[in-house]
C-alpha positions as CSV (number, residue, x, y, z in Angstrom):
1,X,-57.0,31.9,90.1
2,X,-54.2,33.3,87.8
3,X,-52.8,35.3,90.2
4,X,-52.1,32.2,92.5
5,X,-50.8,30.1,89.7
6,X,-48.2,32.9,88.6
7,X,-47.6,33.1,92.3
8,X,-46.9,29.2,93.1
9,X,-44.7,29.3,89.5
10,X,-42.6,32.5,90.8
11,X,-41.9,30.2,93.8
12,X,-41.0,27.1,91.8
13,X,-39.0,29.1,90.1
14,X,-36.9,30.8,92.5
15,X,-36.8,27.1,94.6
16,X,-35.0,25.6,91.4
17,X,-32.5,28.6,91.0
18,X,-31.3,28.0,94.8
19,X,-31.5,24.4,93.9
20,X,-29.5,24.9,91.2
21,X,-27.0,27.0,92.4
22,X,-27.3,27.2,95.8
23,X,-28.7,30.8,95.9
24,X,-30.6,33.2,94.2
25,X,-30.7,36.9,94.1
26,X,-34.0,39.1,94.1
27,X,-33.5,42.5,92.0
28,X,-35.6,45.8,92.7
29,X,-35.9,48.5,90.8
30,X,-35.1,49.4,87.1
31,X,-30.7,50.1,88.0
32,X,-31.4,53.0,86.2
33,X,-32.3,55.2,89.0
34,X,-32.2,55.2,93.0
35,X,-33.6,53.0,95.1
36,X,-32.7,50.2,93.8
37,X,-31.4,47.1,95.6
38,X,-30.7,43.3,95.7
39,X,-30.9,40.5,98.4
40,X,-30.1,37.2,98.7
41,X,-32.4,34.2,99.3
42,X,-30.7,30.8,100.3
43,X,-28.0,31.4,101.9
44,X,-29.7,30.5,105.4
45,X,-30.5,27.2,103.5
46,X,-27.5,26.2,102.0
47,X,-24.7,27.8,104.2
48,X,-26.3,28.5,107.7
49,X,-25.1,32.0,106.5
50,X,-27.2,35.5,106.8
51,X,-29.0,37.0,103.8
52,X,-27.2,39.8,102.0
53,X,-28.7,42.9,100.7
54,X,-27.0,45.7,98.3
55,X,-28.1,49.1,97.5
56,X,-27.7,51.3,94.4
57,X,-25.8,48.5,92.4
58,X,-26.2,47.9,88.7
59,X,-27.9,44.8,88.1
60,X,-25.1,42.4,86.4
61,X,-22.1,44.1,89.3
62,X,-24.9,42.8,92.1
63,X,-25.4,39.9,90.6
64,X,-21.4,39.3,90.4
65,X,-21.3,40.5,94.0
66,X,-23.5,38.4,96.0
67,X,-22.1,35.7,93.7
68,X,-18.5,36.0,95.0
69,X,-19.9,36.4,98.4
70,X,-21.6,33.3,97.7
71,X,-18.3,31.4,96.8
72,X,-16.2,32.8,99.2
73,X,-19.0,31.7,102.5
74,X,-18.7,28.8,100.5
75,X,-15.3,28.0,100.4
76,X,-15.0,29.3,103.9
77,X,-13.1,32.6,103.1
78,X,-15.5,34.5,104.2
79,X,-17.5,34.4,108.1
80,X,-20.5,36.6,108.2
81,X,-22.7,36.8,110.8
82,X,-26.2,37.7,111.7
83,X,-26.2,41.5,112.6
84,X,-22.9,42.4,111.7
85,X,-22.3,45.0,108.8
């Protein structure tokens, strides 16, 4: 029963961040040591844009990454598409 409630919370959670802010980024790993790695989740939602993953990035840089990425799909500077590296 806890586990679901921490579960359905998590999810609230993360729905409000991309609510908020149009995206949020999922972190895993410590960023002390390899692998580590970060992905998007909303940008499908908000932009009709693919998810991004990073590897091997410090936590705040990552974060500042897939935000810029975020503004410039945004602001139409940048066209990713599905598939493409």
């Amino acid at each position: 029963m806890l586990g679901a409630l921490k579960r359905a919370l998590h999810r609230w959670d993360i729905d409000g961040r991309i609510r908020r802010r149009g995206w949020t980024g999922i972190y895993v790993g410590d960023y002390r040591h390899a692998p580590s790695w970060a992905y998007t989740i909303g940008l499908l939602v908000t932009l009709g844009a693919p998810e991004i993953i990073v590897f091997d990035l410090p936590k705040p840089v990552a974060d500042a990454l897939l935000g810029e990425v975020f503004r410039q799909l945004k602001d139409g500077e940048l066209v990713i598409r599905d598939g493409e590296t």
